[in-house]
LOSE-10540 format. One record per residue (C-alpha): residue number from 1; residue in one letter; chain; z, x, y. Coordinates in nm, 2 decimals. Layout:
NUM  A  A  Z  X  Y $
...
//
This chain:
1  X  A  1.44  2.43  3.78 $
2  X  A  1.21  2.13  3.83 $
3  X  A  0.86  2.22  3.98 $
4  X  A  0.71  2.00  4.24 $
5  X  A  0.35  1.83  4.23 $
6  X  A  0.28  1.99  4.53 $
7  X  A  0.34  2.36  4.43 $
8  X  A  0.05  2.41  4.22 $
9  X  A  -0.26  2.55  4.38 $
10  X  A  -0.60  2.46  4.26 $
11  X  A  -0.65  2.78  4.13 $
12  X  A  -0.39  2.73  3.91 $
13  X  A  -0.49  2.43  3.78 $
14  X  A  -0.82  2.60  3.69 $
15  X  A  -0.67  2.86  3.52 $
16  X  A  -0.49  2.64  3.32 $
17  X  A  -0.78  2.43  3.24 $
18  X  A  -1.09  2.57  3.30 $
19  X  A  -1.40  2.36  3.30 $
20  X  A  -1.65  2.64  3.21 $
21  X  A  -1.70  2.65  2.84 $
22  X  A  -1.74  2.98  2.84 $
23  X  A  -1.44  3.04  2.94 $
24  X  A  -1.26  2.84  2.71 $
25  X  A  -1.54  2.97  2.40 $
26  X  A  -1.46  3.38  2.50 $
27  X  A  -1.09  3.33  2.54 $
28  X  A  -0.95  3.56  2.28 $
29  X  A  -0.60  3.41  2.30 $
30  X  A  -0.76  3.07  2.20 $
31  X  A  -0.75  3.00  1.80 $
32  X  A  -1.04  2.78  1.65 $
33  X  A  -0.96  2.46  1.57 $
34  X  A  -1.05  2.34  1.26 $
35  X  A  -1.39  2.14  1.20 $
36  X  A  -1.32  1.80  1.18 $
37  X  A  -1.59  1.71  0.89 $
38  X  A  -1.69  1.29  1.01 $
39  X  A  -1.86  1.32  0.64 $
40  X  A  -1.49  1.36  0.45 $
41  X  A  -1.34  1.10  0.69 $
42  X  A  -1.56  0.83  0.64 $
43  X  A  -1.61  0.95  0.27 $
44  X  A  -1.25  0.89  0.16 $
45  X  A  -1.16  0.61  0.42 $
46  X  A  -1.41  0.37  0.46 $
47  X  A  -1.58  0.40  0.10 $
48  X  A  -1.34  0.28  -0.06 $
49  X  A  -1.36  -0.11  -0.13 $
50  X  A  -1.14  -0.29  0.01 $
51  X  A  -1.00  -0.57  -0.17 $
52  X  A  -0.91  -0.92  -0.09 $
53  X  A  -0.57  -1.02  -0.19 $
54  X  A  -0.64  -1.27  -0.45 $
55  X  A  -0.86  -0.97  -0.57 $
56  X  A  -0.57  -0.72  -0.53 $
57  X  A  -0.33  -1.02  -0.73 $
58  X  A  -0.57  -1.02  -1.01 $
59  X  A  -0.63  -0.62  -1.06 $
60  X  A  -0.22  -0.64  -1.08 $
61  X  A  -0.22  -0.89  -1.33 $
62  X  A  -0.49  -0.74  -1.57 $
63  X  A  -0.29  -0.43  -1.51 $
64  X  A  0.03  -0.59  -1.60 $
65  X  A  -0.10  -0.77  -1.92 $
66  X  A  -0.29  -0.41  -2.04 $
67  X  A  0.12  -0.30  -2.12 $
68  X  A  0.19  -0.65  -2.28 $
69  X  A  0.38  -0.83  -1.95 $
70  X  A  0.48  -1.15  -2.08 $
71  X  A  0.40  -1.53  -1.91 $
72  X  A  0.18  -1.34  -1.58 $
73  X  A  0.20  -1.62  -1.30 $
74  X  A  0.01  -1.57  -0.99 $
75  X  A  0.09  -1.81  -0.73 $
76  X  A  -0.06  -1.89  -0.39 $
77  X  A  0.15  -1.84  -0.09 $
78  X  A  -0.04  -1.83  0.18 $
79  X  A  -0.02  -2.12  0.33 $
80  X  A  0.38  -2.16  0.32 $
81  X  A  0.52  -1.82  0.38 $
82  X  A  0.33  -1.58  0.64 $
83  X  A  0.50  -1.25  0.47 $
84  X  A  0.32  -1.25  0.15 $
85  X  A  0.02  -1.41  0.05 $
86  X  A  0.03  -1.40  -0.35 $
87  X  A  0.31  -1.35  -0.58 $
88  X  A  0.25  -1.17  -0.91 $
89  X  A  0.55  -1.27  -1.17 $
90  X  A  0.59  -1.11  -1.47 $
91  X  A  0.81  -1.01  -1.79 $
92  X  A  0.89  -0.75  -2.01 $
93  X  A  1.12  -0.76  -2.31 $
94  X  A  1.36  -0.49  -2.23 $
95  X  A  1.39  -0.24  -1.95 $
96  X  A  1.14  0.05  -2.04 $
97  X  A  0.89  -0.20  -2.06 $
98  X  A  0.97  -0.32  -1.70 $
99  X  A  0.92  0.00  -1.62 $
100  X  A  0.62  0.11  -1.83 $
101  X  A  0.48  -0.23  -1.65 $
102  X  A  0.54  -0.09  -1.29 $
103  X  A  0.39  0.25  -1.42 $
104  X  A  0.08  0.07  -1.52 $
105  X  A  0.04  -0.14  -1.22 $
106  X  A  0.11  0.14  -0.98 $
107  X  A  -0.13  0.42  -1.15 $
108  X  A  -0.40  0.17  -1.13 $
109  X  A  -0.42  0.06  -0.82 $
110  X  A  -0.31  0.45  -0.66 $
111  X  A  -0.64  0.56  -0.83 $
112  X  A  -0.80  0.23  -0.64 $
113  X  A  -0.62  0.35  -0.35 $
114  X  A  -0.37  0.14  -0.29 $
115  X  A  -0.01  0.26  -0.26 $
116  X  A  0.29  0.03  -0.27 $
117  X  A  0.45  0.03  0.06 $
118  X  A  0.78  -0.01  -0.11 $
119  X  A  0.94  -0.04  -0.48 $
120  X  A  1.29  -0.21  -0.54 $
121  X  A  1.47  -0.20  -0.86 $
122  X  A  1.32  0.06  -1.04 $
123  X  A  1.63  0.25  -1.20 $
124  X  A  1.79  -0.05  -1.30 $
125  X  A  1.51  -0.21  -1.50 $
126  X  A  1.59  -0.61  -1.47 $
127  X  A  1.39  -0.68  -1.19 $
128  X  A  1.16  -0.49  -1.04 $
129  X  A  0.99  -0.56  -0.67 $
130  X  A  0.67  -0.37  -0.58 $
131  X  A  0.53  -0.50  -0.27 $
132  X  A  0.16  -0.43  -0.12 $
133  X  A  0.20  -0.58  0.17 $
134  X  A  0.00  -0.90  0.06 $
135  X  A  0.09  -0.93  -0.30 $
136  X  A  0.43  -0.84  -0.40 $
137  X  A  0.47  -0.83  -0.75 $
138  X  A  0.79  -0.92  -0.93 $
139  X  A  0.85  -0.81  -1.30 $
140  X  A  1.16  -0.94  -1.46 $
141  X  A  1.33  -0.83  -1.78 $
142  X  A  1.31  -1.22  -1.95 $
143  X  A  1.69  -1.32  -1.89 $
144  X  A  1.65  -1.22  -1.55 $
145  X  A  1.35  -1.40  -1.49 $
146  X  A  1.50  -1.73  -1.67 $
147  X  A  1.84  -1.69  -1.42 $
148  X  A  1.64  -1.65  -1.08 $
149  X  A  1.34  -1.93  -1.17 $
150  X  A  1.10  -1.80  -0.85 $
151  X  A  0.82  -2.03  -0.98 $
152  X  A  1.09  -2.35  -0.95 $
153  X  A  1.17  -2.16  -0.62 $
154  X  A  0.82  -2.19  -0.52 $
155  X  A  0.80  -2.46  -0.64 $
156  X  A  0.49  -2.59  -0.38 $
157  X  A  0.29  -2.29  -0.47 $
158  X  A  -0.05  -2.32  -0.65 $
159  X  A  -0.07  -2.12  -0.95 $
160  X  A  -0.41  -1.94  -0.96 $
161  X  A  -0.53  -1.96  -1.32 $
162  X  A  -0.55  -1.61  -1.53 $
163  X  A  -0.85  -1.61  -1.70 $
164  X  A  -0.76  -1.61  -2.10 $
165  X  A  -0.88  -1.24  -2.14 $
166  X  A  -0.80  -1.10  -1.79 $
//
């Protein structure tokens, strides 16, 4: 059965929700709610630098190259595609070391705090998509990467120069 508006009484209403604080404080049926600490919060949320994403592109490619990636591209998307703004190309020479170069790129930035917000590929080892939103990186074994060509693809894309010792 439905209950109307109009069958509540004001004393019901006050029972329900009482405005004395007092009432609410001495209620033994009431459980404490836990404290909300604002020093935690803003501790683990806003302390933590946040990076640009030709910042984030670069932290992936030092990353990627700390496993041995082979031929690390970076190119600049920003201003022809509005779903990405960098992409991070990469190689390994056989499967593991796809793999071992995802490992190394997510544990890094996870203890930066940054979590991928998806990974593609991973079991199969011959091309790997991990995408942060603004930089998805794409790790290819080297035939892979040699059949799909995604820098002739993006052709129009700047390539950001890697410094020589990343």
């Amino acid at each position: 059965m439905g209950v109307r508006a109009g069958n509540f009484k004001e004393r019901d209403i006050k029972q329900k929700f009482p405005s004395d604080k007092r009432a609410l404080r001495d209620d033994p049926q009431r459980t404490a709610a836990p404290k909300f600490s604002s020093h935690n919060f803003f501790t683990t949320t806003l302390n933590k630098k946040r990076m640009t994403p030709k910042q984030l592109a670069t932290k992936i490619a030092k990353a990627a190259d700390d496993v041995q990636a082979v031929d690390i591209n970076i190119l600049d998307l920003s201003s022809l595609t509005s779903f990405a703004d960098f992409f991070v190309i990469c190689s390994g020479k056989s499967d593991t070391q796809v793999k071992a170069i995802a490992d190394s790129i997510m544990g890094k930035l996870s203890k930066a705090g940054r979590k991928p917000l998806g990974v593609e590929g991973y079991d199969q080892g011959l091309w790997l998509l991990v995408d942060y939103g603004d930089v998805v990186v794409h790790i290819f074994h080297n035939e892979a990467r040699n059949f799909y060509n995604l820098e002739k693809l993006w052709g129009d894309a700047p390539q950001i120069a890697i410094s020589a010792g990343l």
